[in-house]
C-alpha positions, 0 to 999 in steps of 0.5 A: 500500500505504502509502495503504491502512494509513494508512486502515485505521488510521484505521478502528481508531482509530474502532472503538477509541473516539477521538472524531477522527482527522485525517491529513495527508500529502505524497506530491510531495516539497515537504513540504506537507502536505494532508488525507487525505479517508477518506470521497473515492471517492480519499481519497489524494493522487497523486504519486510512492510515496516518500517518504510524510510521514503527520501523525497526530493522534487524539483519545480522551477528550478528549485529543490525542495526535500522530505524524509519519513519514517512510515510505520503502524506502531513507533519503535522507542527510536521512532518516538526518540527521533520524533521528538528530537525533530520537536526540539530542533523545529520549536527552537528555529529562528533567525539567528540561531546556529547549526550547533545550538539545533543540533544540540535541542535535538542531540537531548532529545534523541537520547541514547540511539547513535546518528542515523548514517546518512545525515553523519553530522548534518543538522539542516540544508537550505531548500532551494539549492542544487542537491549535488552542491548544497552540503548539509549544515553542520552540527559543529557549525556557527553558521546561523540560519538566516531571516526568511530562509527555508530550511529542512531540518533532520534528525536521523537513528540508527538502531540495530534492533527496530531499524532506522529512522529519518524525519525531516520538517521545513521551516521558515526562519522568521527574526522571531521564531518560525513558520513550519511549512511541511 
């Protein structure tokens, strides 16, 4: 069923105009992501129904815009954990705040589970930017997010006994506080 939105989604995004649509998903629980190929006879990986880890990214005028979800009937405790780590991040966007401060708010609530390995030490990536050149944001960083910047916040977790989890939101950075637009 999962499988099936993920492609009817992609057809919508095509028939609305974007210029490219790339989705990636992990349906073995290792967290490694692999092509989702619309156009395959068998377009979906096989491996067990849940967890779902879908990365979406679509492109329309010219500009990027991305997702990652973690689908499931019934969150894991890293499910629960990376869910509120992305909480924190997204109530503490502002204009002003830096990629260390965020990754902090996030790094207390995502407790004991260790990093998700796509994301390493990424915290945020402005939208809008070249997927092939833009770098993640670093959690080690003083760069600042900037006043009607929109941005994907992720928070990622590896864990070896419910599988892997990727979340992401979008937000507006406004000079006091935030919109969140996804």
């Amino acid at each position: 069923m999962v499988g099936v939105a993920l492609l009817a989604g992609e057809r919508s995004a095509r028939v609305a105009g974007a210029q490219d649509v790339r989705m990636l998903c992990s349906v073995d629980g290792t967290g490694a992501l692999r092509p989702i190929a619309s156009q395959s006879p068998s377009p979906l990986p096989t491996g067990p129904v849940e967890p779902w880890t879908v990365y979406f990214a679509l492109r329309r005028g010219g500009y990027w815009a991305e997702a990652m979800v973690t689908m499931t009937g019934a969150p894991s405790p890293a499910q629960l954990a990376a869910r509120r780590a992305l909480d924190a991040a997204a109530v503490s966007v502002r204009a002003g705040i830096s990629c260390r401060d965020l990754f902090r708010r996030m790094e207390t609530d995502r407790g004991h589970y260790a990093g998700h390995p796509l994301l390493g030490t990424g915290v945020c990536r402005a939208s809008g930017l070249s997927l092939d050149g833009e770098p993640w944001m670093q959690a080690e960083s003083d760069e600042a997010l900037v006043e009607n910047g929109v941005y994907t916040i992720a928070t990622g977790v590896g864990d070896g006994d419910t599988g892997h989890v990727l979340l992401s939101t979008t937000v507006l950075a406004k000079a006091a506080g935030h919109e969140i637009l996804w």
